[in-house]
C-alpha positions in Angstrom: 209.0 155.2 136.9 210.4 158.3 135.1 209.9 161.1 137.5 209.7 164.9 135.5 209.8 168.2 137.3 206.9 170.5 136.3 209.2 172.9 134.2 210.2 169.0 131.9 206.6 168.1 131.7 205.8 171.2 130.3 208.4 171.6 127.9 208.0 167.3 127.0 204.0 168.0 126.2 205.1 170.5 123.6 207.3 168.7 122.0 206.2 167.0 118.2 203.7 164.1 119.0 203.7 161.1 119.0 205.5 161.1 122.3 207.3 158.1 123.8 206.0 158.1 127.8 206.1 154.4 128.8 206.7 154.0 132.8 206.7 158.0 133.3 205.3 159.4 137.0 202.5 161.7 136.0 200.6 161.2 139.4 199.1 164.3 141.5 200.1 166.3 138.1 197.5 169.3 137.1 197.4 168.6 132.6 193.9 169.9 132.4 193.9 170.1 128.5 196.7 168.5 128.3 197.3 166.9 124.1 198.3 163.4 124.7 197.0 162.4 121.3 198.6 159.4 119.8 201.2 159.0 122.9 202.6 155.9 123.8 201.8 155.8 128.0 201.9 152.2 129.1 202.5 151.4 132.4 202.4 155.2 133.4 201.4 156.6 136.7 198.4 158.9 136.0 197.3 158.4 139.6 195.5 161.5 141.0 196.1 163.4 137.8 193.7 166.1 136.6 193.2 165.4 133.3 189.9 167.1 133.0 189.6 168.3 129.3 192.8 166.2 127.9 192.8 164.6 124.7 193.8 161.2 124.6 192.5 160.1 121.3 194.4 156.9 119.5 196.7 157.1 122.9 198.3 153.6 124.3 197.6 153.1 128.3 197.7 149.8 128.2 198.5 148.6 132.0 198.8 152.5 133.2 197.6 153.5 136.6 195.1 156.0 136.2 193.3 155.4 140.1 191.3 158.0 140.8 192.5 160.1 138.1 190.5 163.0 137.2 189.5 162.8 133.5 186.2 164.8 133.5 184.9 165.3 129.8 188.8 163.7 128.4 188.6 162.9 124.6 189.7 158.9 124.7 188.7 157.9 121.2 190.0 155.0 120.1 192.6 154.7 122.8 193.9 151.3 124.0 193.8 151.5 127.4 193.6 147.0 128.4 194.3 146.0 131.3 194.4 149.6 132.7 193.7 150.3 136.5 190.5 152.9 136.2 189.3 152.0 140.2 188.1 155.7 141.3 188.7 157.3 138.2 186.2 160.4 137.0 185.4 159.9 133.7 181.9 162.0 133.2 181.0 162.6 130.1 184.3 161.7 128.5 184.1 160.2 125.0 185.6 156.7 125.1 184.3 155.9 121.5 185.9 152.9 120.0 188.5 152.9 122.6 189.6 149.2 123.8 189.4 148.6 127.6 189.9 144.7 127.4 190.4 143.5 131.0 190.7 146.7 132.3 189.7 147.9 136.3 187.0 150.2 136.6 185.9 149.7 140.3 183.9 151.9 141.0 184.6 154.3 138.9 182.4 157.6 137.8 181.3 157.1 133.7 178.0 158.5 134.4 176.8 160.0 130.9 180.2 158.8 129.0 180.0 157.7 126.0 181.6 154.2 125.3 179.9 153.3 121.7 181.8 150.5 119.9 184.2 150.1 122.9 185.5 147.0 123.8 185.1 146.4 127.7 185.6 142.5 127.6 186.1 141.0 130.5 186.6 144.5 132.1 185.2 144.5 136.3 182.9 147.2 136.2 181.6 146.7 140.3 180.1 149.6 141.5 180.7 151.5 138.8 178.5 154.6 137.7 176.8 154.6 134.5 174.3 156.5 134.5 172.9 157.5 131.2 176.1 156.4 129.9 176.3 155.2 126.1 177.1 151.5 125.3 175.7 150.8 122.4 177.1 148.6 119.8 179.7 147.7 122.6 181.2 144.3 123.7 181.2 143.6 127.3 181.6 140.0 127.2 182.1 138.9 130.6 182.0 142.1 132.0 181.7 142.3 135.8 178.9 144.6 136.6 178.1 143.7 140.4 176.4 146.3 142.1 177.0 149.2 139.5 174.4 152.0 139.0 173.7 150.9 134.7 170.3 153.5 135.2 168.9 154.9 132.0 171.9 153.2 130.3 172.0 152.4 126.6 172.9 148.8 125.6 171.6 149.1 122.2 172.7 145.8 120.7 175.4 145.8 123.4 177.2 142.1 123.2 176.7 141.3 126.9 177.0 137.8 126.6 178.1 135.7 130.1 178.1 139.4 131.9 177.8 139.6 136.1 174.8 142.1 136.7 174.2 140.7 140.0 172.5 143.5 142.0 173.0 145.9 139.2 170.7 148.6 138.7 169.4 148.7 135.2 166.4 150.6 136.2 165.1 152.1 132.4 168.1 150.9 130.9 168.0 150.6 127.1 168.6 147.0 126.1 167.2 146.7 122.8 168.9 144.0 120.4 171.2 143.5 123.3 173.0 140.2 123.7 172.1 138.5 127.1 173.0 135.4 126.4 174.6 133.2 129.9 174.2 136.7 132.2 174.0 136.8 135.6 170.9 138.7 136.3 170.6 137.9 139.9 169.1 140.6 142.1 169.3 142.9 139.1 167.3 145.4 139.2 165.1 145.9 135.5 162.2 148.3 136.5 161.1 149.9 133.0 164.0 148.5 131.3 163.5 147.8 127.7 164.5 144.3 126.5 163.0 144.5 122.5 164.3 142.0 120.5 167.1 141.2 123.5 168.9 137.7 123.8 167.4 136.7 127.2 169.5 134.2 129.2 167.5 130.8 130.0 166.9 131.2 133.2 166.3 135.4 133.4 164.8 136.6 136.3 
Protein backbone atom coordinates (compact mmCIF):
# COMPACT_ATOMS: atom_id res chain seq x y z
CA UNK A 1 0.00 0.00 0.00
CA UNK A 2 0.95 3.58 -0.97
CA UNK A 3 0.79 5.61 2.15
CA UNK A 4 0.19 9.72 1.40
CA UNK A 5 0.45 12.41 4.02
CA UNK A 6 -2.57 14.74 4.12
CA UNK A 7 -0.77 17.76 2.52
CA UNK A 8 -0.05 14.75 -0.91
CA UNK A 9 -3.61 13.69 -0.84
CA UNK A 10 -4.72 16.95 -1.13
CA UNK A 11 -2.57 18.18 -3.76
CA UNK A 12 -2.96 14.29 -5.68
CA UNK A 13 -7.08 14.94 -5.72
CA UNK A 14 -6.41 18.08 -7.64
CA UNK A 15 -4.48 16.96 -9.98
CA UNK A 16 -6.16 16.33 -13.83
CA UNK A 17 -8.43 13.16 -13.56
CA UNK A 18 -8.31 10.31 -14.44
CA UNK A 19 -6.00 9.44 -11.59
CA UNK A 20 -3.86 6.35 -11.29
CA UNK A 21 -4.58 5.13 -7.30
CA UNK A 22 -4.20 1.31 -7.45
CA UNK A 23 -2.87 -0.11 -3.84
CA UNK A 24 -2.95 3.57 -2.25
CA UNK A 25 -3.73 3.73 1.85
CA UNK A 26 -6.74 6.08 2.01
CA UNK A 27 -8.08 4.51 5.40
CA UNK A 28 -9.30 6.77 8.43
CA UNK A 29 -8.95 9.67 5.71
CA UNK A 30 -11.72 12.66 5.97
CA UNK A 31 -12.52 13.23 1.56
CA UNK A 32 -16.03 14.26 2.15
CA UNK A 33 -16.71 15.55 -1.47
CA UNK A 34 -13.93 14.27 -2.53
CA UNK A 35 -13.97 13.94 -6.98
CA UNK A 36 -12.76 10.47 -7.59
CA UNK A 37 -14.57 10.35 -10.90
CA UNK A 38 -13.18 8.01 -13.47
CA UNK A 39 -10.07 6.99 -10.96
CA UNK A 40 -8.50 3.86 -11.17
CA UNK A 41 -8.59 2.59 -7.15
CA UNK A 42 -8.21 -1.21 -7.13
CA UNK A 43 -7.03 -2.85 -4.37
CA UNK A 44 -7.05 0.50 -2.34
CA UNK A 45 -7.62 0.85 1.40
CA UNK A 46 -10.74 3.06 1.80
CA UNK A 47 -11.26 1.46 5.20
CA UNK A 48 -12.84 4.00 7.70
CA UNK A 49 -12.85 6.69 5.13
CA UNK A 50 -15.46 9.48 5.12
CA UNK A 51 -16.51 9.63 1.89
CA UNK A 52 -19.77 11.15 2.60
CA UNK A 53 -20.78 13.24 -0.57
CA UNK A 54 -17.81 11.85 -2.95
CA UNK A 55 -18.20 11.27 -6.48
CA UNK A 56 -17.15 8.12 -7.66
CA UNK A 57 -18.90 7.84 -10.87
CA UNK A 58 -17.29 5.43 -13.74
CA UNK A 59 -14.46 4.78 -10.84
CA UNK A 60 -12.60 1.18 -10.74
CA UNK A 61 -12.60 -0.41 -6.98
CA UNK A 62 -12.42 -3.61 -8.04
CA UNK A 63 -11.02 -5.69 -4.96
CA UNK A 64 -10.62 -2.29 -2.75
CA UNK A 65 -11.22 -2.38 0.95
CA UNK A 66 -13.88 0.03 1.66
CA UNK A 67 -14.96 -1.81 5.48
CA UNK A 68 -16.90 0.34 7.15
CA UNK A 69 -16.24 3.18 4.97
CA UNK A 70 -18.48 6.12 5.28
CA UNK A 71 -20.02 6.86 1.84
CA UNK A 72 -23.31 8.52 2.95
CA UNK A 73 -25.26 9.91 -0.27
CA UNK A 74 -21.58 9.01 -2.61
CA UNK A 75 -22.34 9.29 -6.42
CA UNK A 76 -21.17 5.56 -7.61
CA UNK A 77 -22.67 5.51 -11.00
CA UNK A 78 -21.50 3.16 -13.15
CA UNK A 79 -18.42 2.23 -11.00
CA UNK A 80 -16.85 -1.24 -11.03
CA UNK A 81 -16.43 -1.98 -7.79
CA UNK A 82 -16.32 -6.56 -8.08
CA UNK A 83 -15.13 -8.28 -5.70
CA UNK A 84 -14.89 -5.26 -3.38
CA UNK A 85 -14.99 -5.66 0.49
CA UNK A 86 -18.28 -3.28 1.49
CA UNK A 87 -18.87 -5.36 5.18
CA UNK A 88 -19.90 -2.24 7.46
CA UNK A 89 -19.87 0.24 4.87
CA UNK A 90 -22.66 3.30 5.04
CA UNK A 91 -23.91 3.71 1.87
CA UNK A 92 -27.50 5.57 2.44
CA UNK A 93 -28.91 6.95 -0.18
CA UNK A 94 -25.94 6.77 -2.43
CA UNK A 95 -26.60 6.29 -6.14
CA UNK A 96 -25.05 2.99 -7.25
CA UNK A 97 -26.92 3.18 -10.72
CA UNK A 98 -25.51 0.80 -13.18
CA UNK A 99 -22.47 0.27 -11.14
CA UNK A 100 -21.11 -3.45 -11.24
CA UNK A 101 -20.65 -5.12 -7.79
CA UNK A 102 -20.14 -8.80 -9.15
CA UNK A 103 -19.02 -10.94 -6.13
CA UNK A 104 -18.62 -8.15 -3.99
CA UNK A 105 -18.90 -8.18 0.23
CA UNK A 106 -21.62 -6.24 1.60
CA UNK A 107 -22.07 -7.84 5.07
CA UNK A 108 -24.02 -6.10 6.71
CA UNK A 109 -23.74 -3.16 5.26
CA UNK A 110 -26.19 0.10 5.49
CA UNK A 111 -27.94 0.72 1.65
CA UNK A 112 -31.11 1.66 3.22
CA UNK A 113 -32.83 3.94 0.51
CA UNK A 114 -29.76 3.59 -2.13
CA UNK A 115 -30.45 3.36 -5.26
CA UNK A 116 -28.86 0.28 -7.23
CA UNK A 117 -31.15 0.32 -10.53
CA UNK A 118 -29.46 -1.76 -13.35
CA UNK A 119 -26.56 -2.79 -11.04
CA UNK A 120 -25.13 -5.89 -11.17
CA UNK A 121 -24.79 -7.64 -7.66
CA UNK A 122 -24.29 -11.26 -8.91
CA UNK A 123 -23.24 -13.50 -6.65
CA UNK A 124 -22.59 -10.50 -4.28
CA UNK A 125 -23.27 -11.74 -0.08
CA UNK A 126 -25.64 -9.30 1.00
CA UNK A 127 -26.20 -11.10 4.91
CA UNK A 128 -27.57 -8.69 7.11
CA UNK A 129 -27.52 -6.15 4.95
CA UNK A 130 -29.94 -2.96 5.16
CA UNK A 131 -32.10 -2.25 2.38
CA UNK A 132 -34.66 -0.58 3.28
CA UNK A 133 -36.59 1.18 0.63
CA UNK A 134 -33.67 0.71 -1.39
CA UNK A 135 -34.03 0.64 -5.34
CA UNK A 136 -33.28 -2.60 -7.26
CA UNK A 137 -35.07 -2.56 -10.04
CA UNK A 138 -34.03 -3.86 -13.33
CA UNK A 139 -31.03 -5.30 -11.34
CA UNK A 140 -29.23 -8.75 -11.48
CA UNK A 141 -28.67 -10.50 -8.21
CA UNK A 142 -28.15 -13.84 -9.46
CA UNK A 143 -27.08 -15.79 -6.61
CA UNK A 144 -27.03 -13.07 -4.38
CA UNK A 145 -26.76 -14.03 -0.69
CA UNK A 146 -29.47 -12.24 1.22
CA UNK A 147 -29.63 -14.17 4.68
CA UNK A 148 -31.08 -12.27 7.29
CA UNK A 149 -31.03 -8.79 5.48
CA UNK A 150 -33.72 -6.18 6.22
CA UNK A 151 -35.04 -6.03 1.96
CA UNK A 152 -38.40 -3.97 3.69
CA UNK A 153 -40.32 -1.81 1.25
CA UNK A 154 -37.58 -2.71 -1.29
CA UNK A 155 -38.06 -2.49 -5.04
CA UNK A 156 -37.32 -5.60 -7.16
CA UNK A 157 -39.16 -4.43 -10.11
CA UNK A 158 -38.15 -7.18 -12.59
CA UNK A 159 -35.11 -7.71 -10.50
CA UNK A 160 -33.26 -11.04 -12.01
CA UNK A 161 -33.06 -12.83 -8.66
CA UNK A 162 -32.79 -16.07 -9.94
CA UNK A 163 -31.05 -19.04 -7.43
CA UNK A 164 -30.88 -15.93 -4.64
CA UNK A 165 -30.46 -16.94 -0.50
CA UNK A 166 -33.45 -14.97 1.14
CA UNK A 167 -33.41 -17.20 3.95
CA UNK A 168 -34.89 -15.31 6.96
CA UNK A 169 -34.88 -12.13 4.86
CA UNK A 170 -37.27 -9.59 5.47
CA UNK A 171 -39.18 -8.58 2.42
CA UNK A 172 -42.04 -7.25 4.34
CA UNK A 173 -43.94 -4.87 1.41
CA UNK A 174 -41.23 -5.38 -0.86
CA UNK A 175 -41.92 -4.63 -4.53
CA UNK A 176 -41.39 -7.81 -6.56
CA UNK A 177 -43.27 -7.24 -9.60
CA UNK A 178 -41.95 -9.04 -12.84
CA UNK A 179 -39.16 -10.17 -10.63
CA UNK A 180 -37.26 -13.28 -11.38
CA UNK A 181 -37.51 -15.92 -8.54
CA UNK A 182 -36.69 -18.69 -10.24
CA UNK A 183 -34.48 -21.58 -7.73
CA UNK A 184 -34.59 -18.91 -4.56
CA UNK A 185 -34.19 -19.78 -1.25
CA UNK A 186 -37.19 -18.35 0.43
CA UNK A 187 -36.88 -20.19 3.66
CA UNK A 188 -38.10 -18.33 6.71
CA UNK A 189 -38.42 -15.31 4.50
CA UNK A 190 -40.50 -13.03 5.63
CA UNK A 191 -43.25 -11.73 2.58
CA UNK A 192 -46.01 -9.88 4.65
CA UNK A 193 -47.78 -7.44 1.92
CA UNK A 194 -45.12 -8.15 -0.51
CA UNK A 195 -46.21 -7.82 -4.06
CA UNK A 196 -45.28 -10.75 -6.36
CA UNK A 197 -47.41 -9.54 -9.84
CA UNK A 198 -46.43 -11.32 -12.64
CA UNK A 199 -43.15 -12.75 -10.48
CA UNK A 200 -41.25 -16.02 -11.43
CA UNK A 201 -42.11 -18.07 -8.24
CA UNK A 202 -39.65 -20.86 -7.37
CA UNK A 203 -41.43 -24.46 -7.35
CA UNK A 204 -41.43 -24.98 -4.05
CA UNK A 205 -42.11 -21.12 -2.59
CA UNK A 206 -43.14 -20.85 0.68
Amino acid sequence: MTTLTNFQIYDLLNRPHPLWLVKIDLSDTNLLYADLNDCNLSYANLSRADLNWANFMRAILTRANLNMANLYEAHLHMAIIQNANLTRANLTRANLTKADLNEAQVVETNLSRAVLTKANLTKANLTGAILNRADLSKSSLVGANFNGADLSMANFFEANLAGADFKDANLKKADLTGANLANCNLTGAILDGADLTDAILPVNDV
